[in-house]
C-alpha positions as CSV (number, residue, x, y, z in Angstrom):
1,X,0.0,0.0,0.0
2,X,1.1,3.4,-1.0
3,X,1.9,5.8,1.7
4,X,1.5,9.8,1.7
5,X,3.6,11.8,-1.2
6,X,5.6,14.2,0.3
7,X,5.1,17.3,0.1
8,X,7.1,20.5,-1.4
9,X,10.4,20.7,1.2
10,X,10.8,23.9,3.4
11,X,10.8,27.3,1.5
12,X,14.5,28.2,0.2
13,X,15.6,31.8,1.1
14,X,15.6,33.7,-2.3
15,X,19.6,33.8,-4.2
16,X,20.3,37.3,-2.5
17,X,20.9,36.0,0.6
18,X,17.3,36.4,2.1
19,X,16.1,40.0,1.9
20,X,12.9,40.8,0.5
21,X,12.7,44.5,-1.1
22,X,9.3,45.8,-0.9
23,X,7.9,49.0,-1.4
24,X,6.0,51.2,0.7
25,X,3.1,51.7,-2.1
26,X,3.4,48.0,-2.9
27,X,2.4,47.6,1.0
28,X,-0.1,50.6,0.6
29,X,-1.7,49.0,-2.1
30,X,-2.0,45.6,-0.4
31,X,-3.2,46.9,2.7
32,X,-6.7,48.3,0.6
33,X,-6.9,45.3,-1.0
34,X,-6.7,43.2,2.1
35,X,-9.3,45.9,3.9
36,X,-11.4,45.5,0.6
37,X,-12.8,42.1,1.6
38,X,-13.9,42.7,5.0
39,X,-17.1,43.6,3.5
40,X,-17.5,40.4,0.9
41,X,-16.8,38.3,3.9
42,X,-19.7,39.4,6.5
43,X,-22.0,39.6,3.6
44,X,-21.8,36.0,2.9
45,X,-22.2,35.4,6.2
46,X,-25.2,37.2,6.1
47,X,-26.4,35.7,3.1
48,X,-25.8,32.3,4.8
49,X,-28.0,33.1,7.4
50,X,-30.8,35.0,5.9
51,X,-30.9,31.7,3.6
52,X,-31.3,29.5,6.3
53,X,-33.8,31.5,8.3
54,X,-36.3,30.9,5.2
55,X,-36.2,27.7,6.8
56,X,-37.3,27.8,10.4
57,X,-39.2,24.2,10.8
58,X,-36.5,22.1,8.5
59,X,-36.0,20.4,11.7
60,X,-39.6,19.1,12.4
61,X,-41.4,19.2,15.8
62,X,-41.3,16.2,19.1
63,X,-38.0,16.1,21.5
64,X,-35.5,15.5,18.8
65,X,-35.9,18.2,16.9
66,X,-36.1,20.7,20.0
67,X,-32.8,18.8,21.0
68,X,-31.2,19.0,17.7
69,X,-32.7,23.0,17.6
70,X,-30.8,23.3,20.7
71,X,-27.9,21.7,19.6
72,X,-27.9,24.0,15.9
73,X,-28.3,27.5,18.3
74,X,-25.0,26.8,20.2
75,X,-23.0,25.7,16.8
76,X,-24.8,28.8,15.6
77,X,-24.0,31.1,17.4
78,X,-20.2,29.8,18.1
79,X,-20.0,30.3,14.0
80,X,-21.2,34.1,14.0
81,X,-18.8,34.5,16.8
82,X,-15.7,33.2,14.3
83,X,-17.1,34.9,11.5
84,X,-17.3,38.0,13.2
85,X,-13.8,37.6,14.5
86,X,-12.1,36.6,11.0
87,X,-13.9,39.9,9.6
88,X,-11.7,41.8,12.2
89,X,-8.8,39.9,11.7
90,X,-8.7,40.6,7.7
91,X,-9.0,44.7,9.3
92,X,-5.7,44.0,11.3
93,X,-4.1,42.6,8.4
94,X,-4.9,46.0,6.4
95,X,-3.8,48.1,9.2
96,X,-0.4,46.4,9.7
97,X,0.5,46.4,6.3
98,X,0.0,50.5,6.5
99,X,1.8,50.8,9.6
100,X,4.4,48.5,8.3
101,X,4.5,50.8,4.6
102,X,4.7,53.9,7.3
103,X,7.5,53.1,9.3
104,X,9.4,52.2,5.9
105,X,9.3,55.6,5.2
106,X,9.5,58.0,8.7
107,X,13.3,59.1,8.5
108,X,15.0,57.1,11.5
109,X,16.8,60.2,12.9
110,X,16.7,63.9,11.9
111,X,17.3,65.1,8.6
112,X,20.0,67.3,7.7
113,X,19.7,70.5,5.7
114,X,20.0,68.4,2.7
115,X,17.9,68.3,-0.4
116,X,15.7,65.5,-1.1
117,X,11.7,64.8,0.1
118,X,10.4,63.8,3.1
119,X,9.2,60.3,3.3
120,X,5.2,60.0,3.1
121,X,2.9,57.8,4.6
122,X,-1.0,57.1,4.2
123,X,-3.9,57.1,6.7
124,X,-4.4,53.3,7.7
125,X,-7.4,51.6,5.5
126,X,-11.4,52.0,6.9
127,X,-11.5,48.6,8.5
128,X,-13.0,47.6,10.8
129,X,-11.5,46.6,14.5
130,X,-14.6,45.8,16.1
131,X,-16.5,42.4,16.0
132,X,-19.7,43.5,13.7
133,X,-23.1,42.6,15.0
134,X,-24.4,39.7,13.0
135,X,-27.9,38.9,12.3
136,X,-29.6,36.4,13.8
137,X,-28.7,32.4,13.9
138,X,-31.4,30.5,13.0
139,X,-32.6,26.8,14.6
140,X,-34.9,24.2,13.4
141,X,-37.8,25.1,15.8
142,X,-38.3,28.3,13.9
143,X,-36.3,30.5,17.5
144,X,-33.5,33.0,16.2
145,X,-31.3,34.3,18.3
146,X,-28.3,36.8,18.1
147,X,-24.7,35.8,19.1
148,X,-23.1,37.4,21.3
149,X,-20.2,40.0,19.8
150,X,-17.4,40.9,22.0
């Protein structure tokens, strides 16, 4: 019996001896990018649930379904809690890639009288830092409830 192929090896450090040259606006540009699908994100979320709240009885009626309904809320509500928390975490993403393009260019000790431009930096990216409220989680027994957001 055939085991596992192996996978690729550990990454190689690049032929210059490991340093990565990146530009600020490269980082600028990748920080909107990254803040960009904080919204795409929540609304499928949101589509998920408003889909599954045209649903309210898919789980039937007696002691099963209650239990299963019971059962659905908690998994529910513990997946609105991730989601809302991986919507933040795409904003943290986008905000340290603008600190990060920022720091690259704030002059690490005074300037002399020299010629030349100052180095520029941009505001950080709207995202968001805060879990969002999410709609409400749907169960079988036709009962919504709202996670909790943090």
């Amino acid at each position: 019996m055939a085991g596992p192929t192996p996978g690729p090896g550990p990454a190689q450090p690049p032929a210059g001896g490991g340093n990565i040259d990146v530009k600020p606006s490269s980082l600028w540009t990748v920080s909107g990018q990254v803040a960009g699908q904080q919204d795409p994100m929540m609304r499928g979320g949101n589509t998920l649930v408003q889909e599954l709240q045209k649903y309210p009885d898919a789980g039937g009626a007696g002691t099963s379904a209650e239990q299963f309904a019971q059962a659905y809320k908690k998994i529910g509500n513990r997946w609105l809690e991730v989601l809302g928390k991986s919507v933040v975490s795409i904003g943290g993403v986008a905000v340290g890639f603008t600190e990060t393009a920022n720091a690259y260019t704030r002059p690490t000790r005074r300037p002399t009288p020299s010629p030349g431009r100052p180095g520029s930096s941009a505001r950080c990216r709207r995202s968001s830092t805060r879990t969002p409220s999410s709609p409400a989680s749907p169960t079988s027994n036709g009962v919504t409830t709202t996670a909790a957001t943090t």
